[in-house]
N, C-alpha and C positions, 0 to 999 in steps of 0.2 A: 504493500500500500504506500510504502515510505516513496519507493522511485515511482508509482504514479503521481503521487501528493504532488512532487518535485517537477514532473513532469508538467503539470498541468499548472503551477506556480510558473516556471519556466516559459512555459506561452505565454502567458499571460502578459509577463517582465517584457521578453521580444514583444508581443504585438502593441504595444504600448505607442511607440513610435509609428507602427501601421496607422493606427487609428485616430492621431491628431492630423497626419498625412491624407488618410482616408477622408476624412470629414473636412478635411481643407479643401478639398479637391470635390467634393460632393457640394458646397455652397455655391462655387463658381459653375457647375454643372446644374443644377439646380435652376440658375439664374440663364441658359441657354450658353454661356462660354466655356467650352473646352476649356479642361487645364491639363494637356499634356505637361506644364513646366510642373508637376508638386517634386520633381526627382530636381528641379534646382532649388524649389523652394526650402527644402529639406538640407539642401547644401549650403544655403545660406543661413539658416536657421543656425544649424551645427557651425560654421563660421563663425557670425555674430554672437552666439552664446559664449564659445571659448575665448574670445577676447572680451567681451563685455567682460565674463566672470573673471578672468585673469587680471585686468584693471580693477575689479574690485574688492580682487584680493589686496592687489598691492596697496587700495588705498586704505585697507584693516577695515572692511565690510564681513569677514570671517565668514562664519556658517548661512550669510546671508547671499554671500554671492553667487551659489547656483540658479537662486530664483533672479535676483538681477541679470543673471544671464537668457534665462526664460524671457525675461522683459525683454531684455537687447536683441533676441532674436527678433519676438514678436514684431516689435517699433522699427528696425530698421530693415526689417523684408518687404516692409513698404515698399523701397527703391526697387526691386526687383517685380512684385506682383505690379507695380504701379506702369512700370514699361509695358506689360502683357496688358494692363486695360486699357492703356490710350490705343495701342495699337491692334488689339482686339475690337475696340470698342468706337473708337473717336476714326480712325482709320481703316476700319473694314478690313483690317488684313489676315491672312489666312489666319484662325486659331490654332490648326496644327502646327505651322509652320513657328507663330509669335512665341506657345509654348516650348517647343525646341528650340528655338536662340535661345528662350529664359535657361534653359537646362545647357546650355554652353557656356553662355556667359555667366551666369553663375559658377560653374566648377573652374570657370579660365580666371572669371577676376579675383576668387577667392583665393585660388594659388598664391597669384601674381600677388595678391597683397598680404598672405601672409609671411610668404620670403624676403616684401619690403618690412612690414613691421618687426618681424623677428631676424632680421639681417642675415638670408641667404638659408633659413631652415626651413624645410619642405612641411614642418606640422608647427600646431604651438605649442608652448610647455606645457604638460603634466597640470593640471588642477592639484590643489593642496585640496580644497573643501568641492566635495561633491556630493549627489543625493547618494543618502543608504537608504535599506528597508525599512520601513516604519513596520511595527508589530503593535496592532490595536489592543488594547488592553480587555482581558477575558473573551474575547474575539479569537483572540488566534489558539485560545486553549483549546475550540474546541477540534474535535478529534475531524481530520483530513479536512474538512472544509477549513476552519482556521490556519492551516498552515495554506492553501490552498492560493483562498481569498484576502486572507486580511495578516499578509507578510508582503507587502510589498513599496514601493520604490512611490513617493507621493506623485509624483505623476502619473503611477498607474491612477491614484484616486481620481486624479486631476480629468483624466480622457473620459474616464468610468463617468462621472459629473459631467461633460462637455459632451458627453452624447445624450445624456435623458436631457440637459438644457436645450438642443439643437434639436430633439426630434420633440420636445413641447414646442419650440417658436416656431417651426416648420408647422407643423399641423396643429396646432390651438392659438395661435396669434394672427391678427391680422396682418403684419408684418410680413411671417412667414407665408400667409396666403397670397400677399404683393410678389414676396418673391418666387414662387412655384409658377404665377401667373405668366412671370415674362420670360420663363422659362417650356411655357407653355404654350402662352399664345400673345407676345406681346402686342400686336396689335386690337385686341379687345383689353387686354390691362390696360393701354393706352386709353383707350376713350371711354376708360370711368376714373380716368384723371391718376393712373399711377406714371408716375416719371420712368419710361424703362430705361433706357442708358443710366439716371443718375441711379436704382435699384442696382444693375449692373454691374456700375464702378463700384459700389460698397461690395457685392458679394464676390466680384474678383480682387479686390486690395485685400480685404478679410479672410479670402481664403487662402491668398499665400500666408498670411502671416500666421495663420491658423496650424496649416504645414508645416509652417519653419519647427511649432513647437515640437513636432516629431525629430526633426535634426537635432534641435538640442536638446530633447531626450537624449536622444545615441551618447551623446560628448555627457551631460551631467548624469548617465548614469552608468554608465558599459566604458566607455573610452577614458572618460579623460581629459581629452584634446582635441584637436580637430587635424585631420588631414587628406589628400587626397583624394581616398579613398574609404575615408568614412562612411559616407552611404551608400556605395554600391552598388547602385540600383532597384534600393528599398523603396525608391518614389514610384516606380513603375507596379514594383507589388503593390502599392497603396491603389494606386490607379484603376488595378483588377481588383481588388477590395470595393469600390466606389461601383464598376460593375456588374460584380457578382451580388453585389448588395443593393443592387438596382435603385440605386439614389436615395436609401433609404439609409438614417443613422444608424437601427439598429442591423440593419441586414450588416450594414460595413462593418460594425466592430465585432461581428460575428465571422465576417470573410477575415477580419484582421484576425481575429484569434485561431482559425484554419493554417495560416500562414505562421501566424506564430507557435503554435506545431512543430510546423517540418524544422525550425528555426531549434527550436527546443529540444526534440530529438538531434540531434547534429552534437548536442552538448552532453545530455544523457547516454546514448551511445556510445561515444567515447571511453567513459568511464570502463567499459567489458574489455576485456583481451581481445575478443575476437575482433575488436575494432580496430587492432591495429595491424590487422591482416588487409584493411580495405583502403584507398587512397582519402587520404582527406576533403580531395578534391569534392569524390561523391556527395559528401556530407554537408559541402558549401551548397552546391548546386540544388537541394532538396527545395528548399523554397523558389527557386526558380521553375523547379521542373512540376511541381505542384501547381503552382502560378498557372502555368499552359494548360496541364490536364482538367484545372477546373474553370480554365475559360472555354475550353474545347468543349468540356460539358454543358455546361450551365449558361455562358455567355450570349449564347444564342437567343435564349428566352427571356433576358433581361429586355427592358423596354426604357429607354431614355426619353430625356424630356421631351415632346415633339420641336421644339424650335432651339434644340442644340446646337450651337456651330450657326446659327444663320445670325447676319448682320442685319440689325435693327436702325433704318434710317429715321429721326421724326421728322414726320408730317406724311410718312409714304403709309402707303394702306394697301 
């Protein structure tokens, strides 16, 4: 029971990251904008946090500076989501195409600038304070589900909260019925006086930022730091997350936790003998190769907003 408890703790810890990724990417879909960029927005995230947090060590912020760094992500992946909405939005231009620059330029300039601030090093330094697992008090006593659920890393809390928040405003606000609208059908949103471009820009600038906080997840709670190749291609997972989960909060942090599985297995496995008879390779690859098989299944049947990817001019009808 012990290595399932672990097991299933362990997903949960990995999908963490899927599922602010997930949901960042579900707002801007939602609102009819493709986000293929959540794989830069995650990279910027993870950037901005590990410097934010690192400047706020130095300036003696102590056990406070992971969450400043949470912040720094959020706040300055503006500049990044904000390119993909002018030019998604104000300029009509491809959404596939706008989201892949943002996933280039983001992993190019984040390089480039962590080699200038840290003078010629390919990552940043090591974090001294970073999140550990919180253990809820008589919560975690009890037997398998307490070690399970309530042993974990405050940003699992954090997603856990940020998805019943985003699937009440979505479906019990009007708010959220403005925005399904124009992701729907914006020209009738239109003519009961909802602004669709400016509804738009707020759920594409919100949903990078929303993203990033999956990147720095990775860095305040698994890494450490930030580098190159810290996410990997986890944006892309989140993105079949956001599909399989047919634009839906909870379907996604359900496809998140599927994903965080094969992640998790990769870890537990390990730990057997016979694990070191197999290349490690295999063991990276489980989440990708999962990724295809349950789009190859399931992707087909998902149903996206009707007016995804289509440019909204006002006054055209």
């Amino acid at each position: 029971m012990d290595i399932i408890a672990n097991l299933l703790n362990g997903s949960l810890v990995f999908s963490t990251a899927l599922i602010f990724a997930a949901l960042g990417g579900l707002i801007s879909e939602r609102s009819g904008v493709i986000n293929i960029g959540i794989e830069g927005f995650m990279v910027s995230g993870a950037f901005f946090s590990a410097v934010t947090a690192y400047y706020a060590e130095a300036a003696g912020f102590g056990a406070m500076s992971p969450w400043i760094g949470l912040i720094g992500a959020f706040i300055f992946t503006v500049i990044f989501s904000s390119i993909h909405a002018v030019a998604s939005i104000k300029y009509g231009a491809n959404q596939v195409v706008s989201g892949t620059v943002i996933n280039i330029l983001a992993a190019g300039s984040t390089f480039f600038l962590v080699k200038m601030i840290f003078v010629g090093s390919a990552e940043t330094p090591l974090l001294t304070n970073v999140f550990h697992k919180v253990r809820i008090p008589y919560l975690t006593d009890i037997p398998f589900v307490g070690k399970v659920f309530f042993n974990a890393y405050p940003t699992t809390y954090v997603a856990i909260a940020l998805v019943i928040v985003l699937h009440f405003i979505l479906f019990k606000t009007p708010s959220g019925l403005r925005l399904r609208s124009v992701g729907e059908h914006p020209n009738a949103a239109a003519t009961v006086g909802v602004k669709v471009n400016r509804m738009r820009y707020i759920a594409v600038i919100l949903s990078g930022s929303v993203a990033s906080l999956g990147g720095a997840t990775i860095v305040m709670t698994m890494n450490g730091n930030f580098a190159h190749n810290t996410i990997a291609g986890q944006g892309f997972i989140a993105l079949a997350a956001v599909i399989i989960g047919k634009w839906n909060p909870i379907g996604a942090i359900l496809a998140a936790l599927l994903f965080g599985v094969a992640q998790a297995v990769k870890d537990q496995f390990q730990i057997f003998e016979f694990a070191a008879t197999i290349p490690t390779e295999i063991f990276y690859m489980l989440p990708y190769l999962l990724t295809l098989v349950v789009l190859i299944g399931a992707g087909g049947k998902s149903r996206a907003p009707k007016a995804l990817g289509e440019h909204y001019e006002v006054g055209k009808r």
